[in-house]
N, C-alpha and C positions, 0 to 999 in steps of 0.2 A: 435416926438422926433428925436434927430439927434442921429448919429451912434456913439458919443461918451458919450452920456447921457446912451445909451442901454448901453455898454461895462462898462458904472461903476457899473452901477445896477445888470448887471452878476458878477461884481469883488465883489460883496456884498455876493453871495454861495461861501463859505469856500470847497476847494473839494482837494483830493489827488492830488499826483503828479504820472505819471505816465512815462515811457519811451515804447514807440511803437517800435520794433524792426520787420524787416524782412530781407530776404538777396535776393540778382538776381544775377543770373552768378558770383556766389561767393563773391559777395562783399555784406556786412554787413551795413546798413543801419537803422538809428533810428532817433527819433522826441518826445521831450517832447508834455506830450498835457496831458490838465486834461480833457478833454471831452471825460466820460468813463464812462459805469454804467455796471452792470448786467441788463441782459433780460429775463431769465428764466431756470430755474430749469432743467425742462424736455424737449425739450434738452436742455442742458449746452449751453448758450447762453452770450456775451457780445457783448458792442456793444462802438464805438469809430467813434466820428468824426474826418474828415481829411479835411480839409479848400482844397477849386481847386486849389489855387496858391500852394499849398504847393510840394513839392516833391514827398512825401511819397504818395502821391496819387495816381502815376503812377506803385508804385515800388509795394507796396500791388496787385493791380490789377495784376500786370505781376505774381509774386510770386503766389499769393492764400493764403498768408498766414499770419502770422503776429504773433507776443509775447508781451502783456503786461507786463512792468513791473512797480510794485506799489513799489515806493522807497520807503524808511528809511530815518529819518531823520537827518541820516549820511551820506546820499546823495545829499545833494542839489549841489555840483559841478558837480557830473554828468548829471543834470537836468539841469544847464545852460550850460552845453558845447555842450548838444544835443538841448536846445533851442536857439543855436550859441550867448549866453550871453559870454562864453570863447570864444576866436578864437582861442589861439594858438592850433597848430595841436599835438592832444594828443593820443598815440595808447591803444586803449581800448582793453582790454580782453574779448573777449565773452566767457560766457560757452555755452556749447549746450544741449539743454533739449528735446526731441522729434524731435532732428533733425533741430530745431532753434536755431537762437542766441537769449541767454537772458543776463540781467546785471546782475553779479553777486553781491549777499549778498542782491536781491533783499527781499523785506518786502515778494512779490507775483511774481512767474511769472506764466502767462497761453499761455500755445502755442493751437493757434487756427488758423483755416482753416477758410478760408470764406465759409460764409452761406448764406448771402442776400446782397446785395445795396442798399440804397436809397439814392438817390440826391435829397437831401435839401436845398436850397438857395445856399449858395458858399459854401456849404460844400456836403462833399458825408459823408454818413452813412456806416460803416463797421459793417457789424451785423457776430461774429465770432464763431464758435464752437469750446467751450474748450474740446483739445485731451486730455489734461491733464493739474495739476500744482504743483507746490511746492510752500511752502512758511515757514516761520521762524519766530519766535517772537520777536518782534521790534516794535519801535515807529514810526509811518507813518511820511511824509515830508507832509506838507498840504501847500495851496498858498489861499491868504484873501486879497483881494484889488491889486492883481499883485504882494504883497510878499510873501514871504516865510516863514512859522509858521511852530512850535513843536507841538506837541500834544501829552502831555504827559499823559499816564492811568492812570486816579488818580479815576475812577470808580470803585466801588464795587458790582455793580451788571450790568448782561445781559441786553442788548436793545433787 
């Protein structure tokens, strides 16, 4: 299969949207990326890939640290201005939650310390331990084939 048959077949899992934040020597840094799951319980564990070419790859490592944030789906411009889909230069608000910057009015944000690495093909694994989080009731930002979906709770019962 060539590498773009792969990449439609992945745009076929429907997954959140997320914004990766961390900061170095004061400066605040973040990266849309939906490759993000939970890893376990005991410890508070998540985990987040980061492609080699990307930036954020360096900056995590230097830091040790990192904050997911799970947008709303009143967010999607903050999601392409940090996936550089916006270019004009926009000054973002951080709040700070444990000492990171998170996006405010996020769905979820977890501030987490690095726990492991693993390097995966062209991606490194960020395995993070959540210090802690907050989070708010709201409708998630989800992306299905490289766009952007609502997902609206029309459930009445728990998964």
């Amino acid at each position: 299969m060539d590498d773009r048959l792969f990449k439609t077949a992945m745009g076929k899992f429907a997954t959140g949207v997320t914004v990766i934040t961390t900061e170095v020597d004061g400066e605040v840094h973040g990266m849309t990326a939906n490759a993000f799951m939970s890893v376990s319980i005991d410890p508070k564990l998540v985990l987040i890939s980061i492609a080699d070419k990307a930036r954020m790859l360096d900056l995590i490592k230097q830091s040790g640290t990192f904050a997911v944030n799970i947008l709303t789906e009143e967010q999607q411009e903050m999601s392409m201005i940090f996936a550089g889909q916006i270019k004009e230069n926009r000054d973002i608000e951080f709040e700070r939650f444990e000492g990171m910057p998170i996006i405010e009015d996020s769905l979820v944000s977890l501030a987490c310390n690095v726990y492991d690495t693993h390097v995966a093909g062209d991606h490194t694994l960020f395995v993070g331990e959540v210090q802690n989080l907050q989070l708010q009731d709201s409708d998630p930002l989800a992306i299905y084939q490289g766009k952007y979906k609502q997902i609206r709770d029309k459930a009445t019962s728990e998964v």
